[in-house]
C-alpha positions as CSV (number, residue, x, y, z in Angstrom):
1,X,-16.4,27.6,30.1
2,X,-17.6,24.4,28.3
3,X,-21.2,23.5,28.9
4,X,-21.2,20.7,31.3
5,X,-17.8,20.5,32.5
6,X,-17.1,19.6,35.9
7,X,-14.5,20.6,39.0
8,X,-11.5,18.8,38.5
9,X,-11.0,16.3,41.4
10,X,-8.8,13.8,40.5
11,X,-6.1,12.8,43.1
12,X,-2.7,12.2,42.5
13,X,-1.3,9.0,42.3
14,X,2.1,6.9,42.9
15,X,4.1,5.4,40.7
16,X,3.5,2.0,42.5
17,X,-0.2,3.2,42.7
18,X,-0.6,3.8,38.8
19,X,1.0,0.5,38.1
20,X,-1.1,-1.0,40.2
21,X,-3.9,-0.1,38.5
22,X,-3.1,-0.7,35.0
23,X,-2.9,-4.4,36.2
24,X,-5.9,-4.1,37.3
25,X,-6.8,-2.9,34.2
26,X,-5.5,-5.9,32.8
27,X,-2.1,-4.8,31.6
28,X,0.6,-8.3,32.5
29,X,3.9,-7.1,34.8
30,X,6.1,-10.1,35.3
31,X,7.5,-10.0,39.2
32,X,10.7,-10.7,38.4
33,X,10.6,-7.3,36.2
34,X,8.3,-4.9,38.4
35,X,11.4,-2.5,39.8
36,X,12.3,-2.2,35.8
37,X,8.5,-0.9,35.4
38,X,8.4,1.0,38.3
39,X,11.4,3.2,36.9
40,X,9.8,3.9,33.8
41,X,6.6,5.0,35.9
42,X,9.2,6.7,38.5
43,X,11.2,8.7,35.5
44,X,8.9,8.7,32.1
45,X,5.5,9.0,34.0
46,X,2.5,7.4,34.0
47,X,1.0,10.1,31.5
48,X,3.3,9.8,29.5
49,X,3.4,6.2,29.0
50,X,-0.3,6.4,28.6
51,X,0.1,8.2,25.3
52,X,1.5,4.8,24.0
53,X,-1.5,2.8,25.0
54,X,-4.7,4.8,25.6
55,X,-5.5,3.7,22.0
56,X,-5.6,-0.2,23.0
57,X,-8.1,-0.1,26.3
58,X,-11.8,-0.7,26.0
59,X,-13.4,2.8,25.9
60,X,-16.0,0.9,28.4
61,X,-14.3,-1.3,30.6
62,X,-10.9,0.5,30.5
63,X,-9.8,-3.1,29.7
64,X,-6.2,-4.0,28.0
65,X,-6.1,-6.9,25.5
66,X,-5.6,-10.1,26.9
67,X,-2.0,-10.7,27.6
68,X,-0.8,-7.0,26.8
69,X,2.5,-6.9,28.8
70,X,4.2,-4.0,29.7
71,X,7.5,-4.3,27.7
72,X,5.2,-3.4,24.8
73,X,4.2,-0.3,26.0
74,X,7.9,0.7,26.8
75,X,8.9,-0.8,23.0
76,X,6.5,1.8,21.7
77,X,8.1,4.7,24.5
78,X,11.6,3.8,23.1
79,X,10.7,3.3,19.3
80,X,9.1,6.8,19.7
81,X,12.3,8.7,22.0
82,X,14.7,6.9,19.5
83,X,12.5,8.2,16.0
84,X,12.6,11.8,18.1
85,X,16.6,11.5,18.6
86,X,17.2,10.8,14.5
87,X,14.7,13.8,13.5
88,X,16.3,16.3,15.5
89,X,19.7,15.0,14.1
90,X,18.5,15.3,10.9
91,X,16.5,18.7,10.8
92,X,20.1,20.5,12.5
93,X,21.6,19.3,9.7
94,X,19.4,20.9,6.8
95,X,18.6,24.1,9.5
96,X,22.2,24.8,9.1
97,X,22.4,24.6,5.5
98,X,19.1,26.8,4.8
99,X,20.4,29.4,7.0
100,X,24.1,28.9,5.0
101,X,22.7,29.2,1.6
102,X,20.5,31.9,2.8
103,X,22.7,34.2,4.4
104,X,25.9,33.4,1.4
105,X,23.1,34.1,-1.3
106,X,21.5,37.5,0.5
107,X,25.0,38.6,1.2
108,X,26.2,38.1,-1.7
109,X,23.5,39.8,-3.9
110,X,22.7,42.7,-1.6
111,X,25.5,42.9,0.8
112,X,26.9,41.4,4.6
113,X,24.2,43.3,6.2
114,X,21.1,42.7,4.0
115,X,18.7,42.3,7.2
116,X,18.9,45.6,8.2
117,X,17.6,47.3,4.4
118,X,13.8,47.3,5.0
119,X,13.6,47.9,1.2
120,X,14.4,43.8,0.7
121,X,11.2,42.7,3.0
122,X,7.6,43.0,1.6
123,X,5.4,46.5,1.2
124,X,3.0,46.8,3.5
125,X,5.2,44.3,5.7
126,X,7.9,46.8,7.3
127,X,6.2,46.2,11.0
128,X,7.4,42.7,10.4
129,X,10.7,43.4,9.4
130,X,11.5,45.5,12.2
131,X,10.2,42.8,14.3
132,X,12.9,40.9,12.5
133,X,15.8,43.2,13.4
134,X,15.0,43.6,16.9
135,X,14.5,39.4,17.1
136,X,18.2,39.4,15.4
137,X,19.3,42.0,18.1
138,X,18.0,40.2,21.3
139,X,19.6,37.2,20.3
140,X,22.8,38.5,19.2
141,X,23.0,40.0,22.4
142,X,22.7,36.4,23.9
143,X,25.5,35.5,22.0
144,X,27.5,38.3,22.9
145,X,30.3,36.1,24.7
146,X,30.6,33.6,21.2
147,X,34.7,34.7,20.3
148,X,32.8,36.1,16.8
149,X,30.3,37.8,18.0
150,X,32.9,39.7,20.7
151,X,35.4,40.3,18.3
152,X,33.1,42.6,15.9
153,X,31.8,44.5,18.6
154,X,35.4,45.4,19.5
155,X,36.5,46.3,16.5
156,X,33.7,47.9,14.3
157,X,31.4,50.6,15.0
158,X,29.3,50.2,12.3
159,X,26.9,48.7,11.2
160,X,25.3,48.3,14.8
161,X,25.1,44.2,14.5
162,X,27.8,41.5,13.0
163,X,27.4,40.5,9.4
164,X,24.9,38.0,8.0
165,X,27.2,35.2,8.2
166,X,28.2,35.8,11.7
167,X,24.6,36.4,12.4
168,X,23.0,33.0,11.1
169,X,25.0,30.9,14.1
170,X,23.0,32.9,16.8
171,X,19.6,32.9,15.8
172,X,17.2,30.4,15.4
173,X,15.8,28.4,12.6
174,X,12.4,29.9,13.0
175,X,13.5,33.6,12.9
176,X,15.2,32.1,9.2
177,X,11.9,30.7,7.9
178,X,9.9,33.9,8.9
179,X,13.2,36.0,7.2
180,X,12.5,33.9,3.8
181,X,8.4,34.9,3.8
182,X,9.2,38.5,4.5
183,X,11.4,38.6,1.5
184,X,10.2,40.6,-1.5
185,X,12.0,39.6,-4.4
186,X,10.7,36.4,-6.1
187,X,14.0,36.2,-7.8
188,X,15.5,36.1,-4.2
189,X,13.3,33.6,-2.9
190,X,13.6,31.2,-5.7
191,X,17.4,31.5,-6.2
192,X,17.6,30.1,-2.4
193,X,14.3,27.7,-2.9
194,X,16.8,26.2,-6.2
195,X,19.8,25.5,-4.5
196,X,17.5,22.6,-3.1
197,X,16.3,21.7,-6.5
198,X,12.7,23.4,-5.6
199,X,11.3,25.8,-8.0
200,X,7.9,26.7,-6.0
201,X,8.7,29.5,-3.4
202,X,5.5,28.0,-1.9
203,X,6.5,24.9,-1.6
204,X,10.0,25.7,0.0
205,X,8.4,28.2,2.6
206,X,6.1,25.5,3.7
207,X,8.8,22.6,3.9
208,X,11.0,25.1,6.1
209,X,7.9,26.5,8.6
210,X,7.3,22.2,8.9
211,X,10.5,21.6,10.1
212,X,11.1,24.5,12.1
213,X,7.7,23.6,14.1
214,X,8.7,19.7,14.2
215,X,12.1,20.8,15.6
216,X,10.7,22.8,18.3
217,X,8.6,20.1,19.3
218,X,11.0,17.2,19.0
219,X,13.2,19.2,21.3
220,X,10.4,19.3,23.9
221,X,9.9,15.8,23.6
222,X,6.7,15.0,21.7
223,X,5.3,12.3,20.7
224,X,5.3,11.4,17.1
225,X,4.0,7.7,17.1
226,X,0.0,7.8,16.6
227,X,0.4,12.0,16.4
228,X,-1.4,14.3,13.5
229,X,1.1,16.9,13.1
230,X,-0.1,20.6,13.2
231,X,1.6,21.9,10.3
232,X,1.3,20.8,6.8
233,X,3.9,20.4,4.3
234,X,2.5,21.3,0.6
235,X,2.9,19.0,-2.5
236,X,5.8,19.2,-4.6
237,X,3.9,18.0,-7.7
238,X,7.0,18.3,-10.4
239,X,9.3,16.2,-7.8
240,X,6.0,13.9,-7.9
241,X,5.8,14.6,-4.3
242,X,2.1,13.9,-3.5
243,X,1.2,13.3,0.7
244,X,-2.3,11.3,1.3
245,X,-1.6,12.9,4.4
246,X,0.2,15.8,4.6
247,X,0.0,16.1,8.3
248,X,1.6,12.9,9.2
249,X,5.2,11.7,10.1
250,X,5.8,10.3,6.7
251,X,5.2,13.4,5.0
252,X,8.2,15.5,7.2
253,X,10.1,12.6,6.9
254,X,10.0,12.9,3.3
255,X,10.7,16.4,3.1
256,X,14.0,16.1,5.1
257,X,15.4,12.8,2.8
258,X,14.5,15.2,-0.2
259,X,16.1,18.5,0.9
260,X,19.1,16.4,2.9
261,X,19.6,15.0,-0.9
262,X,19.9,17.9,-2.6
263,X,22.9,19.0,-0.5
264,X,25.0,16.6,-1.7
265,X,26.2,16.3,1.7
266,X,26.5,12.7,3.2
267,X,23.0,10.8,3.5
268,X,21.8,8.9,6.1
269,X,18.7,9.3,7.2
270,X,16.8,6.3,4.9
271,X,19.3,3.5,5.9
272,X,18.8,4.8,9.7
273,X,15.1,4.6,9.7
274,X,15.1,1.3,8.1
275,X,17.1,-0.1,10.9
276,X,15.2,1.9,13.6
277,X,12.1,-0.2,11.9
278,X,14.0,-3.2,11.5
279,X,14.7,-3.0,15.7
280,X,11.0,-2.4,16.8
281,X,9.2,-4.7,14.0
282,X,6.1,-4.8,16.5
283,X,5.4,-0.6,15.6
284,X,3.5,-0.4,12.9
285,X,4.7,2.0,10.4
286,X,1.4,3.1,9.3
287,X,1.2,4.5,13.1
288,X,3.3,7.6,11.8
289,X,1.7,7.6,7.9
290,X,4.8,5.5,6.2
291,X,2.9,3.3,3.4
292,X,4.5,-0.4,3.1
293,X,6.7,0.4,0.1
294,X,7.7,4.1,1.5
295,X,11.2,3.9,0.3
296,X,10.1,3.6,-3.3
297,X,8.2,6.5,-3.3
298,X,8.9,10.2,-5.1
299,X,10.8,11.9,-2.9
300,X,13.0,8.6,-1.5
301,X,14.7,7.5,-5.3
């Protein structure tokens, strides 16, 4: 236990009683709108909200600035929700083509059922890729009523799980960014880091481990507006990829326009942030890292 901490004692409050108090506090509810702000208290939460504009109060007085209304606090909750919505959009779309080029490239080289040679992963590493195989198992038998997934078990005997390609549409992105570190061969691992136009195997592993940890937390609703990431996407220094801050919004935004390029497949994601930003001009885009000429930077040419 931390020196000096206390019991918790805090009561719970009601929506009608936290609003309250946040006018108290200073924070301008127009009557005529107060059932609109008591649904967002009812249905986002007061603690939620509060992520939006703990930043603003008076550390002493617990004070809003003068005339902060309450529509700004919800254009920062729906800024936020809607910059969540286009990043999980966005990081499906390049999960499915690492675990594509992965699974086409491994197959192809090794054969259908490359996961299950041990010889492929690491020395010293075969604990982990057993780990691997048994991960692949459990969630292949999750999947065991997919149409694809049935049909091999009721024709084949062997091997004891479906083929990499069937594979790769029941497991999850982070079980194919831990399958890329475990891999031995360098040559393996920077065949798949090229078909993205990367040549560091470093910099590849670390751009796939950031997504995979900002998808898992977009799809549990975090907050990205005013949020140091905790994961770290390295420089790509020959793309002229450099992050001030590497832990910030900007610099996983940059990694998915540059990989999402690179597939040639249609490319969205720059003109749907700019009109995101052009919709909630009050956010400021240094708020998630973006510097004022982002979209002339390496990695967004």
């Amino acid at each position: 236990m931390a020196i000096n901490c206390v019991p918790f004692n805090k009561p719970a409050s009601s929506p009608e009683q936290l609003l309250q108090k946040l006018e108290r506090q200073g924070l301008v509810v127009d009557d005529a709108r107060r059932e609109w702000a008591l649904s967002y208290m009812r249905f986002v939460g007061g603690y939620r909200l509060k992520g939006y504009w703990y930043h603003l109060v008076d550390p002493v007085t617990k004070a809003f600035p003068a005339g902060h209304r309450f529509e700004q606090i919800v254009s920062r909750c729906e800024f936020d929700r809607e910059l969540r919505a286009l990043t999980m959009a966005a990081i499906e779309r390049l999960e499915i083509a690492v675990r594509v080029v992965m699974a086409n490239y491994l197959s192809l080289k090794h054969s259908p059922h490359w996961f299950l040679d041990a010889s492929l992963f690491r020395q010293g590493r075969r604990q982990g890729a057993a780990e691997l195989v048994v991960k692949i198992e459990a969630e292949v038998e999750r999947a065991r009523d997919k149409t694809f997934v049935k049909h091999y078990f009721l024709r084949y005997s062997t091997p004891r799980l479906p083929p990499s390609w069937s594979v790769c549409e029941c497991v999850t992105f982070g079980l194919w960014s831990r399958t890329y570190q475990l891999l031995k061969n360098p040559n393996d691992r920077k065949a798949i880091s090229r078909r993205f136009n990367i040549d560091a195997t470093e910099v590849f592993e670390s751009w796939i481990h950031t997504l995979t940890v900002v998808r898992n937390m977009v799809a549990h609703s975090g907050q990205l507006l005013r949020v140091t990431l905790g994961v770290a996407p390295k420089d790509y220094r020959k793309a002229g990829i450099r992050f001030s801050d590497s832990k910030s919004f900007y610099a996983v935004a940059t990694v998915i326009n540059y990989l999402w390029r690179q597939t040639g497949l249609p490319q969205a994601w720059p003109d749907q942030l700019k009109e995101l930003f052009t919709r909630y001009p009050e956010v400021n885009l240094a708020e998630i890292g973006f510097p004022a000429d982002w979209s002339n930077q390496p990695g967004w040419l």
